[in-house]
C-alpha positions in Angstrom: -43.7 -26.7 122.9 -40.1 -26.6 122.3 -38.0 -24.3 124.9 -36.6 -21.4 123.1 -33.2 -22.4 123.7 -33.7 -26.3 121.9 -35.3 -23.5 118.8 -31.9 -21.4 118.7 -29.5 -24.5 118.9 -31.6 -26.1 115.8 -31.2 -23.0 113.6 -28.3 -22.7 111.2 -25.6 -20.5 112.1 -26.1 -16.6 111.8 -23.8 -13.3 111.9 -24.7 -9.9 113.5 -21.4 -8.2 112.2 -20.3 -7.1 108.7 -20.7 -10.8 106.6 -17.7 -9.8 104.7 -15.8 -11.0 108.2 -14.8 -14.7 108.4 -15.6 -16.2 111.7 -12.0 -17.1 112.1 -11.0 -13.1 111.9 -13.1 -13.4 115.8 -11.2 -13.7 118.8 -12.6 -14.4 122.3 -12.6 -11.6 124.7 -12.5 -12.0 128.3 -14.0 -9.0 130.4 -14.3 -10.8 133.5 -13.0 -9.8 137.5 -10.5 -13.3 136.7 -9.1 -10.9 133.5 -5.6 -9.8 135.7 -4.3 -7.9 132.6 -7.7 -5.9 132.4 -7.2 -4.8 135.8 -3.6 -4.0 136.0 -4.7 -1.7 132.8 -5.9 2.0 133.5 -8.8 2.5 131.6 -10.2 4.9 133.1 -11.7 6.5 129.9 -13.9 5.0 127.1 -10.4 5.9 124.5 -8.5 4.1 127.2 -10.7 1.4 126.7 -10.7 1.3 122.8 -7.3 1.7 122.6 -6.9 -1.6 124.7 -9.1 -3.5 122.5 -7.7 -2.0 119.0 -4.2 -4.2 120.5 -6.1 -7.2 121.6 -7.2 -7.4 118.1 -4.0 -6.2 116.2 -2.2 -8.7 119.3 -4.8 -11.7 117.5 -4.7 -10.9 114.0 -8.3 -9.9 114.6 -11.5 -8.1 113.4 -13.6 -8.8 116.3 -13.1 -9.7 120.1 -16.6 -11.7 121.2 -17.8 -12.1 124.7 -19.3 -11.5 128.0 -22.5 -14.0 128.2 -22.6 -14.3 132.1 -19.5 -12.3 132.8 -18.9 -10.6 136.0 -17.3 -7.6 135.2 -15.6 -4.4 137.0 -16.3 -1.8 134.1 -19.7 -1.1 135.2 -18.7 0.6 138.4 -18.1 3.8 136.9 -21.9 4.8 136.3 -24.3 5.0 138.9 -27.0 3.3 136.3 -25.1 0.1 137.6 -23.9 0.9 141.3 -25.6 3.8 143.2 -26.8 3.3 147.3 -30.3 2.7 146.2 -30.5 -0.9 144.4 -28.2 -3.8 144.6 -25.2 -3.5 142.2 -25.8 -4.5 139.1 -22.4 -6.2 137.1 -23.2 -9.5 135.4 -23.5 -9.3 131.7 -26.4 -11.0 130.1 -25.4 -10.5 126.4 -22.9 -11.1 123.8 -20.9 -8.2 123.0 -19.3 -7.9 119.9 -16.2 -5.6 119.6 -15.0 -3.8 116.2 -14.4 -0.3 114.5 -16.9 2.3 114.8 -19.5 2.3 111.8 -19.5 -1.6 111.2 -22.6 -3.0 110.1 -24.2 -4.9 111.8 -27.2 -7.8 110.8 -30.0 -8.6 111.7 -29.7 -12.3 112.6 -32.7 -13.3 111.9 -36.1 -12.6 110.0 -38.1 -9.8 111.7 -40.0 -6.8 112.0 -39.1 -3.8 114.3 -40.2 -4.2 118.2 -39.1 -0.6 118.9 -36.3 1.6 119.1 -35.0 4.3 121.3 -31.4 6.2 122.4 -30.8 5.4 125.4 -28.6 8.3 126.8 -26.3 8.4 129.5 -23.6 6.8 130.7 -23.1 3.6 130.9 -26.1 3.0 128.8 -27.0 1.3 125.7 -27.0 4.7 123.4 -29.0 3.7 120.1 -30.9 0.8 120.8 -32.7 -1.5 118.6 -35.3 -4.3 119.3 -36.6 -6.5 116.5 -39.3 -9.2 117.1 -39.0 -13.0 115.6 -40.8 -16.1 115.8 -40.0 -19.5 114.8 -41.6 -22.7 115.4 -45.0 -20.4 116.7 -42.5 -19.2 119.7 -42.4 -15.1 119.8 -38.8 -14.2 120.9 -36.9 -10.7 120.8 -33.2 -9.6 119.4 -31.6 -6.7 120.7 -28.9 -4.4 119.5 -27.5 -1.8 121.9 -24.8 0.9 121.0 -25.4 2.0 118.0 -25.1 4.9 115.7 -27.3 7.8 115.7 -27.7 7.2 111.7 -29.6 3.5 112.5 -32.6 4.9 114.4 -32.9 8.1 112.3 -35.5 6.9 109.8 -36.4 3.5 111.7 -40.2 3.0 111.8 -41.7 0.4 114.4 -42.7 -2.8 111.9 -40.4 -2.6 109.6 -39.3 -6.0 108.6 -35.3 -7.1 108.2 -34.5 -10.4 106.6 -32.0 -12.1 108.1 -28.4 -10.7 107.4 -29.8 -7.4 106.1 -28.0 -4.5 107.4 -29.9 -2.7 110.2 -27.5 -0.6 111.8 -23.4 0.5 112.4 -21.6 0.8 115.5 -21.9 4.2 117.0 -18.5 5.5 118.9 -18.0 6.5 122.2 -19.5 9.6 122.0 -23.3 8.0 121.0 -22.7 4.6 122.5 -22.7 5.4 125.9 -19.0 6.0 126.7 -17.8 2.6 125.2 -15.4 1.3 122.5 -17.0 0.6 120.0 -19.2 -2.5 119.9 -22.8 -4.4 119.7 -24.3 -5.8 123.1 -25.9 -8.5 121.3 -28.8 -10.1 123.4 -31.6 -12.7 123.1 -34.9 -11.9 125.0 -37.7 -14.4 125.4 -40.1 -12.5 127.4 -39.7 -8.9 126.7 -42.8 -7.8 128.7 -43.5 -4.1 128.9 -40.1 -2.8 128.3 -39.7 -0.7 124.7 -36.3 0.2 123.7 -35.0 -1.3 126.1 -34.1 -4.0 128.2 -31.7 -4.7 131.1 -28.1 -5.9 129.6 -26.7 -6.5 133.2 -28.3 -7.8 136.4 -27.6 -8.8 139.9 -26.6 -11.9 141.1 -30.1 -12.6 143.2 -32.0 -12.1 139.5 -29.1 -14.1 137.7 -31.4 -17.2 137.1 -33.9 -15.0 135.6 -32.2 -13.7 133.1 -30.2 -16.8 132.3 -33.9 -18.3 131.5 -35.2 -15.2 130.2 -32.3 -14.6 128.0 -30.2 -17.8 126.2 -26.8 -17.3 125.2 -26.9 -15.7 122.4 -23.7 -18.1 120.9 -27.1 -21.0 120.8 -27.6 -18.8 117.5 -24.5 -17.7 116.5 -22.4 -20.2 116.6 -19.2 -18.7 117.0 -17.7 -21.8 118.5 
């Protein structure tokens, strides 16, 4: 059987945000610790933090900033979901996030039926959350869309099927999403075991080669460069 990683690098390319943008209207986004401008900014606030992205994009002549597979990253500090004295800190991203205006659509990217769905409240978290279920090539694999809008979970039912590039969601803002600009943590998920609605978007560095296997970069399937 072929790993699931050979599977997403033999598919053709696909979008998760608004078709109607060209892939050369994305710029790359860098979130990491190395990012000295990101931390000689004060965002302190989630309108802070959208405000700096709205000029990253205007700065590229952009629609969407891309990023974060296997970033180490600062942001998370703020919400004890990530750093409390109980568990190790959590603050390497294991998705794709995608970065935009509040209330863009975003795709499914590929054919699929509803895993499950949930709002994930607090902050920090992944707000409206959906998980749809593939499989190509007999492999069973799972796509997951965090920070959404309220709107894309309202009349969701688990099963429904999404062809690929059918609209299943928007962005949700800062007040739904979270506490984030607005954006989708786009993330691939082999083994998805018991978790419903959910599924851990950053990890620790002693799990790190878990989740690297668990969960391919997601750019194998999109493409973006």
């Amino acid at each position: 059987m072929k790993p699931l990683a050979s599977i997403l690098n033999a598919l053709p390319p696909t979008k998760v945000i608004d078709e109607t943008i060209s892939i050369s209207e994305y710029t790359p986004l860098n979130l990491s610790v190395s990012n000295q401008d990101l931390m000689n900014s004060k965002l302190d606030t989630s309108e802070d933090f959208e405000k700096y992205i709205s000029n990253y994009l205007k700065e590229n002549n952009a629609k969407v900033a891309f990023g974060g597979y296997i970033e180490g990253r600062f942001l998370y500090q703020r919400s004890p979901i990530f750093l409390n004295a109980t568990k190790p800190e959590r603050n390497i991203h294991i998705g794709l996030d995608l970065w935009a205006e509040a209330g863009t659509i975003v795709l499914a990217a590929l054919d699929g039926k509803v895993h499950s769905f949930k709002n994930n409240i607090g902050l920090g978290d992944y707000g409206p959350t959906i998980i749809l279920e593939h499989e190509v090539d007999n492999e069973k694999f799972y796509t997951l869309y965090g920070h959404l809008s309220l709107e894309s979970i309202e009349n969701l039912k688990i099963g429904d099927h999404f062809k690929k590039g059918e609209k299943i969601a928007t962005l949700g803002n800062a007040s739904v999403n979270g506490d984030y600009a607005p954006h989708v943590h786009f993330q691939i998920i082999h083994k998805i075991e018991d978790y419903w609605g959910d599924y851990p978007g950053v990890c620790n560095t002693k799990d790190l080669n878990f989740y690297i296997e668990n969960c391919p970069d997601p750019n194998l399937l999109l493409k973006i460069t």
